[in-house]
LOSE-622629 format. One record per residue (C-alpha): residue number from 0; x, z, y. Coordinates in Angstrom, 1 decimal, decimal comma. Layout:
<nodes>
NODE   n      x      z      y
NODE NUM      X      Z      Y
...
</nodes>
This chain:
<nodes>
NODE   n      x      z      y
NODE   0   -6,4  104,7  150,7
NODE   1   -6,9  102,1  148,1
NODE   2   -3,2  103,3  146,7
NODE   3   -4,4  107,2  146,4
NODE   4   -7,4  105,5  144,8
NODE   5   -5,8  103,6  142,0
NODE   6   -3,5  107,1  142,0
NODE   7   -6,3  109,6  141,4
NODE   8   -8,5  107,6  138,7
NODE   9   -4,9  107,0  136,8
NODE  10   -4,7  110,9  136,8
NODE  11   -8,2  111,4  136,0
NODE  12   -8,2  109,2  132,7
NODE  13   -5,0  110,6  131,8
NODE  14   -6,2  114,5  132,0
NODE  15   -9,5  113,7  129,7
NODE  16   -8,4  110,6  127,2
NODE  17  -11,1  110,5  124,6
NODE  18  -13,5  110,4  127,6
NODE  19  -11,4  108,1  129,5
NODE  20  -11,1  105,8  125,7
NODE  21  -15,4  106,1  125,4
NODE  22  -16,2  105,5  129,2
NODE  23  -13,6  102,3  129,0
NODE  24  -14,8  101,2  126,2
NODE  25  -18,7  101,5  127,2
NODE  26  -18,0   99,4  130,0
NODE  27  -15,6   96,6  128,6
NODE  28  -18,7   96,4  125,4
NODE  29  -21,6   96,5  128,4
NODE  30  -19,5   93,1  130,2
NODE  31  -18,4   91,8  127,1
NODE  32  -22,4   91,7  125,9
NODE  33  -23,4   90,1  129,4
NODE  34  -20,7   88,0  129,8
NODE  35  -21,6   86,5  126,9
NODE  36  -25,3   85,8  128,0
NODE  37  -23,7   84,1  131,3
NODE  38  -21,5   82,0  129,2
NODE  39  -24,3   80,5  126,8
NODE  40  -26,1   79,4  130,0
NODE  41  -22,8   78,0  131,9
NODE  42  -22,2   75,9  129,4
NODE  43  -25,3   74,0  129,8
NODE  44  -25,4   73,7  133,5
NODE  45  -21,7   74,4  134,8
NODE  46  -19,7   70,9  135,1
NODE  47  -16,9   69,6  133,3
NODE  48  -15,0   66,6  132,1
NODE  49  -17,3   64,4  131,0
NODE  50  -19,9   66,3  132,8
NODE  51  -18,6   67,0  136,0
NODE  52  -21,6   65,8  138,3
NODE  53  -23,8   67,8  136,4
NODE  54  -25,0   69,2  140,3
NODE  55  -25,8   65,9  140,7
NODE  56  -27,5   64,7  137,6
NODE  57  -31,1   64,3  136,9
NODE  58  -32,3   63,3  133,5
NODE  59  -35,2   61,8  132,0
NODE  60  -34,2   61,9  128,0
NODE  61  -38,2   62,2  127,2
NODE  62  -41,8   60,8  128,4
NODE  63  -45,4   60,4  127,4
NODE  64  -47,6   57,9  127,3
NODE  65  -51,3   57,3  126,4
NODE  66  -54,2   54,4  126,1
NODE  67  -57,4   55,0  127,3
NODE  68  -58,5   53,8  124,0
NODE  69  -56,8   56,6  122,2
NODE  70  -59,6   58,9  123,0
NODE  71  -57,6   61,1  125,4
NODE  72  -54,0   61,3  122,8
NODE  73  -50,6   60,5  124,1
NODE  74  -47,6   59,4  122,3
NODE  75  -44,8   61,3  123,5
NODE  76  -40,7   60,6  123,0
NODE  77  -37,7   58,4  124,5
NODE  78  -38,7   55,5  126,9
NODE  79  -38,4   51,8  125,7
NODE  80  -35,8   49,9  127,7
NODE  81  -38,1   47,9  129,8
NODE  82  -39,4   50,8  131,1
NODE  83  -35,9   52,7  131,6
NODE  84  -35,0   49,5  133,9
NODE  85  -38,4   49,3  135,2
NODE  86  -38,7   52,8  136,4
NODE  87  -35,3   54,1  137,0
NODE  88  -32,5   51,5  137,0
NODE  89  -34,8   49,8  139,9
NODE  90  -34,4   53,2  142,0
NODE  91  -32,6   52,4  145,6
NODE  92  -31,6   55,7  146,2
NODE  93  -29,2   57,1  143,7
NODE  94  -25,9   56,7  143,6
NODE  95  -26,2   55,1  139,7
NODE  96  -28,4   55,4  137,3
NODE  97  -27,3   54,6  133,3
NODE  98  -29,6   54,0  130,5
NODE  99  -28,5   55,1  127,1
NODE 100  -29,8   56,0  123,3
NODE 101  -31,4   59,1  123,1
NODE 102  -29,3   60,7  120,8
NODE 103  -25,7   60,3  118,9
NODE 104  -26,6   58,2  115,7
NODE 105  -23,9   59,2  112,0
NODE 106  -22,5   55,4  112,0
NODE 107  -19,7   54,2  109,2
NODE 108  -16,7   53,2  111,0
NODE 109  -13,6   51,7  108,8
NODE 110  -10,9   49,0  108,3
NODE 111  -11,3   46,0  106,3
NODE 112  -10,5   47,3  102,7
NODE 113  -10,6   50,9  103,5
NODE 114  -13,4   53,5  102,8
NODE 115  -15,4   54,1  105,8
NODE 116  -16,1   57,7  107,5
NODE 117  -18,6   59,1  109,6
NODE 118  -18,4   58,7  113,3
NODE 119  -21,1   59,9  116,2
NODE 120  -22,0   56,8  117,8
NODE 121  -24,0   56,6  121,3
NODE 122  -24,9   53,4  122,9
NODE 123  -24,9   52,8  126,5
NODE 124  -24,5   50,2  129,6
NODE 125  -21,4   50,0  132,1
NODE 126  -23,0   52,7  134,7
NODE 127  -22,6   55,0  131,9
NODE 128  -18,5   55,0  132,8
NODE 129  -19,1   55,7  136,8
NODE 130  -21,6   58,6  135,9
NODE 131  -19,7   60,2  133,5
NODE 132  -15,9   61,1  134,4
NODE 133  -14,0   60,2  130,5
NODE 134  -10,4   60,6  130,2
NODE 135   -8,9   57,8  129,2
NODE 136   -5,4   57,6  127,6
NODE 137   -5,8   53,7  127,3
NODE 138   -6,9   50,9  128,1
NODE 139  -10,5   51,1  129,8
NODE 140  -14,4   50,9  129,8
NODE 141  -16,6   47,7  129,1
NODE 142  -17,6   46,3  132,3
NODE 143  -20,7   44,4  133,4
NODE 144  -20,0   41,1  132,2
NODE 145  -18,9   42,5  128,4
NODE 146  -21,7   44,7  128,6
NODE 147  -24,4   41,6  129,8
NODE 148  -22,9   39,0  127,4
NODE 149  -23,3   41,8  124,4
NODE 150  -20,0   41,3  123,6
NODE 151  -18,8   44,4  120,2
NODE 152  -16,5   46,7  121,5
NODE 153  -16,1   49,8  121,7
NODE 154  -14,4   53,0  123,3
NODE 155  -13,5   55,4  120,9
NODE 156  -12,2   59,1  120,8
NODE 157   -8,2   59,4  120,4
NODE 158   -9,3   61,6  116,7
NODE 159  -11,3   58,5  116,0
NODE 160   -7,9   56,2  116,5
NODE 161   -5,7   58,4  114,5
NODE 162   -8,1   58,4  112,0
NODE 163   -8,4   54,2  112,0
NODE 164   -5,0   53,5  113,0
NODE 165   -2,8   56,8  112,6
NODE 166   -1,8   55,9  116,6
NODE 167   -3,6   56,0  119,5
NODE 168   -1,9   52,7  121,0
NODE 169   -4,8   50,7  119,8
NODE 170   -6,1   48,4  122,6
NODE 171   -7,5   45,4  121,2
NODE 172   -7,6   46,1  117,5
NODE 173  -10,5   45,4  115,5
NODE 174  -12,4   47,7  113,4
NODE 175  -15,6   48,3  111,5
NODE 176  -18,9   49,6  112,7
NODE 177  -21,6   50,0  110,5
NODE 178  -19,5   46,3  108,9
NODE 179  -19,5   44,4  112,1
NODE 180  -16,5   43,7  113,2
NODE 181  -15,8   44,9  117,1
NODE 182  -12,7   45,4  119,1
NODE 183  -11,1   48,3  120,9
NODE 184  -11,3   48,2  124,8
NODE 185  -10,1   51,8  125,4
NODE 186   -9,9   55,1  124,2
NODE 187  -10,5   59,1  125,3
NODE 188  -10,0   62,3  125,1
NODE 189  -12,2   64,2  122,5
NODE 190  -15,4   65,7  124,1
NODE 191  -17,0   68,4  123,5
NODE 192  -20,5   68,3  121,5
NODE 193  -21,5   71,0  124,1
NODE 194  -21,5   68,1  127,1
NODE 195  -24,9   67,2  125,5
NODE 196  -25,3   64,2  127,3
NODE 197  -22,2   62,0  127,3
NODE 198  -21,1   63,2  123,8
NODE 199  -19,9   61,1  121,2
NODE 200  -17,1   59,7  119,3
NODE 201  -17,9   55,5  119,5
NODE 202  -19,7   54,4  122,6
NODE 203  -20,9   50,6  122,2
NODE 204  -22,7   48,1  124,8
NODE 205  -26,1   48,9  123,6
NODE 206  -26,5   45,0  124,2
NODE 207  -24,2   44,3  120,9
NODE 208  -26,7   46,0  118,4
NODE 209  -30,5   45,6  117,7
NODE 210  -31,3   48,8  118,9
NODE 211  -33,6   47,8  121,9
NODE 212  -36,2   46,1  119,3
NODE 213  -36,8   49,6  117,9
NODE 214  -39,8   50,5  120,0
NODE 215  -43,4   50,9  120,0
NODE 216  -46,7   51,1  122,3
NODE 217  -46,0   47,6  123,2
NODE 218  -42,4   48,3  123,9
NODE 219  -42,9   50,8  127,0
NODE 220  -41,2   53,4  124,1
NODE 221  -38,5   53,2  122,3
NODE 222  -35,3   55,0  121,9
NODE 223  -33,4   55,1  125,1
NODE 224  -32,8   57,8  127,9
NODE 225  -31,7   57,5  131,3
NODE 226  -29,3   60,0  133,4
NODE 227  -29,4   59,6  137,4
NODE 228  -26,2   60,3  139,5
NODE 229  -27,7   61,6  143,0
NODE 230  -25,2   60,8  146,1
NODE 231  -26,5   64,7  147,1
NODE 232  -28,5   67,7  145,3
NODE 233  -30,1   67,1  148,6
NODE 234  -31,2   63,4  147,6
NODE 235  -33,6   65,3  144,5
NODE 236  -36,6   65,1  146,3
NODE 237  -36,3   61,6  147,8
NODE 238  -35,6   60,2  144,2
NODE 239  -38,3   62,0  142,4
NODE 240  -40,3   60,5  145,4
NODE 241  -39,4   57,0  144,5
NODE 242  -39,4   57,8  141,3
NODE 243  -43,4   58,7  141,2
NODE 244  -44,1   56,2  143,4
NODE 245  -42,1   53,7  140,9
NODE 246  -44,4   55,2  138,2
NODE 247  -47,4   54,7  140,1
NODE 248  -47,1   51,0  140,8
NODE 249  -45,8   50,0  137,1
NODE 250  -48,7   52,0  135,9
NODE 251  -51,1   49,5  137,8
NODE 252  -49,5   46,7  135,8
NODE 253  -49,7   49,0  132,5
NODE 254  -53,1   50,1  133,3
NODE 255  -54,4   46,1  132,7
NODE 256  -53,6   47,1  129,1
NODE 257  -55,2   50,6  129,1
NODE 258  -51,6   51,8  129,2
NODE 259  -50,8   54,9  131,6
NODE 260  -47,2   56,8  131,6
NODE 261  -46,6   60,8  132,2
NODE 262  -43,6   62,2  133,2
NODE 263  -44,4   65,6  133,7
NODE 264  -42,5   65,8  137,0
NODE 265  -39,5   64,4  135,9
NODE 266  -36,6   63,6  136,2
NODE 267  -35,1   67,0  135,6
NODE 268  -32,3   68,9  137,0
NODE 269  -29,7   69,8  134,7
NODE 270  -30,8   73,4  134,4
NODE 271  -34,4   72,5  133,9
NODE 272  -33,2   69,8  131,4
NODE 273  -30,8   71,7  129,5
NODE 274  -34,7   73,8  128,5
NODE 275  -36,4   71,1  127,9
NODE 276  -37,2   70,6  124,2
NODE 277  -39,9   68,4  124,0
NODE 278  -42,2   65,7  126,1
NODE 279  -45,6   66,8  126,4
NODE 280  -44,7   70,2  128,1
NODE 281  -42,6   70,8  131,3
NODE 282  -40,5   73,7  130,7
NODE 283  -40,7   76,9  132,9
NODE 284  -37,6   77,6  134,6
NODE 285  -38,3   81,0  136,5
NODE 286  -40,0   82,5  133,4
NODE 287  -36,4   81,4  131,5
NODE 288  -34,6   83,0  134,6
NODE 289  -36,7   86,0  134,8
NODE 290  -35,6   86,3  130,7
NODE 291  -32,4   86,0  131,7
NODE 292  -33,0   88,9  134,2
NODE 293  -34,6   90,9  131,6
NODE 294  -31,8   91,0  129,5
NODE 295  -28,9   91,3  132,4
NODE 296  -31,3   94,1  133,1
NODE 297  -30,9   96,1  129,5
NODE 298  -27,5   95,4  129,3
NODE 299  -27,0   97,1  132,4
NODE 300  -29,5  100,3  132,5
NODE 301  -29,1  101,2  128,5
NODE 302  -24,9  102,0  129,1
NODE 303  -24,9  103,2  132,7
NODE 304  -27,0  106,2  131,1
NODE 305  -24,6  106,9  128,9
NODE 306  -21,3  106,3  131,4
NODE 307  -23,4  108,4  134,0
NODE 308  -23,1  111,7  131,6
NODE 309  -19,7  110,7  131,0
NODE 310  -19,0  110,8  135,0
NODE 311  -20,7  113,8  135,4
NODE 312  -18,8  115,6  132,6
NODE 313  -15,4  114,2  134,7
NODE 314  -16,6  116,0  138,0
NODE 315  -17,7  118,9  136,3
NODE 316  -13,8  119,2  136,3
NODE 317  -13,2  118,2  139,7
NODE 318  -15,9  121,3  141,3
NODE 319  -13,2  123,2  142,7
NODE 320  -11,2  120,1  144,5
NODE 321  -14,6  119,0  146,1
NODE 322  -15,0  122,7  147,5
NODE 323  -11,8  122,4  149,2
NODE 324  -12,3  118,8  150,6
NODE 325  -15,6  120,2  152,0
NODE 326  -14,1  123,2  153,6
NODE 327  -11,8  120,9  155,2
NODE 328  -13,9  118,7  156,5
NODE 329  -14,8  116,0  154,0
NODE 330  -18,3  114,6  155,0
NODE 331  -20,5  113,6  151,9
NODE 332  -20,6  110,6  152,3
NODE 333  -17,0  110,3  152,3
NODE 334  -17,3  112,4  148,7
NODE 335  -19,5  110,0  147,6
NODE 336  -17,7  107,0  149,0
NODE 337  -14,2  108,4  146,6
NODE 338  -16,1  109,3  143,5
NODE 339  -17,5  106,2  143,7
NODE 340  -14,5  104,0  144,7
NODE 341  -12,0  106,0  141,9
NODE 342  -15,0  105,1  139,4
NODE 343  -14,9  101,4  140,4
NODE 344  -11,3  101,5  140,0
NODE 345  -12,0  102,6  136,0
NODE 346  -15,0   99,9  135,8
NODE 347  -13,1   96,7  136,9
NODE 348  -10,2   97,7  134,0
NODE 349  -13,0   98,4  131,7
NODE 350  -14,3   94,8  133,2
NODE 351  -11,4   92,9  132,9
NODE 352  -10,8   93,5  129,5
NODE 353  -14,8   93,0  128,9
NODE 354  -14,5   89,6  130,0
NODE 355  -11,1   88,7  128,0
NODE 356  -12,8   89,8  124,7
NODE 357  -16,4   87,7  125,8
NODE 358  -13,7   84,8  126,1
NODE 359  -11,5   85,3  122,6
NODE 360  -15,1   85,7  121,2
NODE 361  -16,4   82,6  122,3
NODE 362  -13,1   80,8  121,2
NODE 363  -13,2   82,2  117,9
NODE 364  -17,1   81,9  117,3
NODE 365  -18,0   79,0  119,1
NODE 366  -20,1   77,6  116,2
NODE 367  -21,5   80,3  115,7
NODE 368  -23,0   81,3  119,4
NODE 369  -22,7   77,2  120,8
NODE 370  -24,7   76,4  118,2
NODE 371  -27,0   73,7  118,5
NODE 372  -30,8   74,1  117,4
NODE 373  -31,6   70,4  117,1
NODE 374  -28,4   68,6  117,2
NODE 375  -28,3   65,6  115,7
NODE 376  -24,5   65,7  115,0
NODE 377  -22,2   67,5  112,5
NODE 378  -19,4   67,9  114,6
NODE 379  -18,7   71,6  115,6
NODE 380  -19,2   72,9  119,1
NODE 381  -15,6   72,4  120,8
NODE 382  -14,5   74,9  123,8
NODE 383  -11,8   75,2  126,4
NODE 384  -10,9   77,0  129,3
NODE 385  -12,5   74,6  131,2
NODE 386  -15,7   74,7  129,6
NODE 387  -15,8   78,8  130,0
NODE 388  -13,6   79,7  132,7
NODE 389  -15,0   78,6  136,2
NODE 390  -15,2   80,5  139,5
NODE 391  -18,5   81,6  138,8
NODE 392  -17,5   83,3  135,7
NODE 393  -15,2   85,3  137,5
NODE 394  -18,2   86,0  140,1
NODE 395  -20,7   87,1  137,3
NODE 396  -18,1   89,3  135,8
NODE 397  -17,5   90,8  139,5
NODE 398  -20,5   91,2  140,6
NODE 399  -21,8   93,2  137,1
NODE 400  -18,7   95,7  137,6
NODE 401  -20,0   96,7  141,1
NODE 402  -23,9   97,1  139,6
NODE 403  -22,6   98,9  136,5
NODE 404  -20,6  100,9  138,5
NODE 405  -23,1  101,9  141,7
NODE 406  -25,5  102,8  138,2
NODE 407  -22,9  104,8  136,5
NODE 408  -21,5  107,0  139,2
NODE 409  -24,0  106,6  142,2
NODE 410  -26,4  109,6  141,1
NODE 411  -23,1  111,7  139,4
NODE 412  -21,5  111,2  143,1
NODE 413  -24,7  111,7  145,0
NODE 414  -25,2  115,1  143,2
NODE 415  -21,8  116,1  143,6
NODE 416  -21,7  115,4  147,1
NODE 417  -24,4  117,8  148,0
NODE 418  -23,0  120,6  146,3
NODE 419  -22,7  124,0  148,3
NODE 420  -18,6  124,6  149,9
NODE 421  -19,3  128,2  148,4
NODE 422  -20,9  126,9  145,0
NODE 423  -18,3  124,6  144,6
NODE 424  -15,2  126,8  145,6
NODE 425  -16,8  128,9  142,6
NODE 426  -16,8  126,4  140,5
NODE 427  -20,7  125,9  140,1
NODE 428  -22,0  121,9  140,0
NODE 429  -25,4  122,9  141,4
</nodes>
């Protein structure tokens, strides 16, 4: 059956080529438009290398804070890293939990004698290497006791060795950063500026730099953010439990100096996270799915019109043929079930080819649609198949074939099934 299928929309598009050519190209635009949409919110939530527990993150990058002096204000921004330790490193129930700076920072790196260049540097702790999954091609990350005694090195991107050394064989080498001497403990694969969290190019012990003293409201601000590796997405609840309650008692020791911090109900997924632009509002996730809806909606409806007529004109062709499988006993909903199928047939070519341009376009213009409003880096956005290509892409791309084609053909076939034997044998659609 499926073989006849496959057999009859072949000879269908074959007999009527410019409609065939329109109605193909209708539906590979429709997917290719969608597609596109899904793809600009994977790559934000889907995991991959570095991010690859992003099921199991939860993030708190921002915070407020306010002083019952301060006439009802708040100062809102990164946490200070007393109160990243204080408030989340002390959790019991995560798996890990790493504090970091809030964003990449455009650091000098060079050689002794040698002009220096641009690199993104982040700054971190040793929990940051269990949370996040780096490939390394050498040597390895700090540990705990480098990372406690503040001791300057460095893990650096294999672009960021072949620019230094012209090799990537460069364990133990010293270099300049920002003109302080530190050594190479291991180095990675590039990664992508669209894994937004663990993104860089030098990663230092945050404990070898000055950058904890840049704070302010008494040091319970400052520059750092935390990530939270969950054992389970069924752990969330538990550790924004602790969490609050963590919040609640430091607050009574804050509250001695007026001090009081708001979190707004984080720590965030990382769908609700990857939305969240700033610290004194919690961002709305249904209303950004319901968006999404809105537009999977459009995308849909507005060319399923136009494929309908398209399918209509095709069985206008086909009366005759659905006389005779009446008079022979075809039931309609065995019409239907054939117009329908042989359409799907058309859609899923239509879809394929959809999804293989959404693909070369987000390849070929992935700084222009990956590009980042606020990013503090100048690095381009950097894809690969498996930033774009997961199971779920495949799924999407599925599962809008089957609604664009139940819109496309479903009233055609319905209409066609219900056609007279004698009006059909005579060649009349109504």
């Amino acid at each position: 059956m499926i073989k006849q299928y496959f057999t009859q929309a072949w000879a269908q598009l074959r007999q009527q080529p410019l409609i065939s050519a329109v109605s193909i190209a209708g539906t590979a635009l429709a997917i290719f438009l969608i597609m596109l949409v899904v793809m600009m919110q994977q790559v934000k939530v889907a995991p991959f290398a570095p991010e690859s527990n992003r099921d199991r993150f939860l993030h708190v990058h921002y915070m407020s804070i306010t002083n019952k002096n301060w006439g009802g204000g708040s100062s809102n921004g990164p946490m200070g890293l007393k109160t990243a330790r204080e408030c989340f490193q002390s959790l019991k129930t995560p798996e890990a939990v790493t504090i970091y700076t809030c964003m990449v920072v455009s650091t000098p790196v060079n050689l002794p004698g040698q002009p220096g260049t641009g690199i993104d540097l982040l700054q971190t702790d040793d929990a940051f290497w269990h949370v996040f999954d780096f490939s390394f091609i050498a040597g390895k990350p700090y540990d705990r006791a480098t990372f406690d005694a503040g001791q300057p090195v460095a893990v650096i991107t294999e672009s960021v060795a072949r620019r230094l050394f012209q090799t990537s064989d460069v364990i133990g080498r010293e270099f300049l950063l920002n003109h302080a001497p530190y050594k190479v403990a291991g180095v990675v694969k590039d990664v992508s500026t669209l894994a937004t969290v663990a993104y860089g190019q030098v990663w230092v012990p945050y404990t070898s730099t000055e950058i904890t003293k840049d704070t302010w409201s008494d040091e319970h601000m400052g520059m750092m953010s935390c990530t939270i590796l969950a054992r389970s997405r069924d752990d969330f609840e538990a550790i924004r439990e602790e969490a609050e309650r963590r919040r609640q008692e430091y607050n009574v020791i804050l509250g001695e100096d007026g001090y009081e911090l708001i979190y707004r109900n984080r720590p965030y997924d990382q769908e609700k996270s990857s939305i969240a632009f700033s610290a004194n509002q919690e961002p709305d996730v249904e209303q950004h799915r319901r968006q999404r809806m809105i537009i999977f909606i459009i995308l849909l409806i507005v060319p399923a019109i136009n494929l309908s007529s398209m399918t209509q004109s095709r069985l206008r062709q086909r009366v005759a043929e659905i006389g005779v499988r009446r008079a022979f006993g075809s039931t309609k909903m065995e019409l239907m079930g054939q117009i329908i199928s042989e359409n799907l047939v058309v859609t899923l070519l239509a879809g394929a080819l959809g999804l293989l341009l959404s693909v070369a376009f987000a390849y070929l213009g992935n700084s222009l649609l990956f590009a980042q409003e606020f990013s503090q880096t100048l690095s381009p956005p950097a894809v690969d198949a498996g930033i774009l290509l997961h199971a779920s892409t495949f799924g999407w791309a599925l599962l809008f074939c089957f609604v664009l084609n139940l819109l496309s053909s479903g009233f055609p076939a319905w209409r066609a099934s219900r056609v007279g034997i004698v009006n059909a044998l005579g060649g009349r659609l109504h």
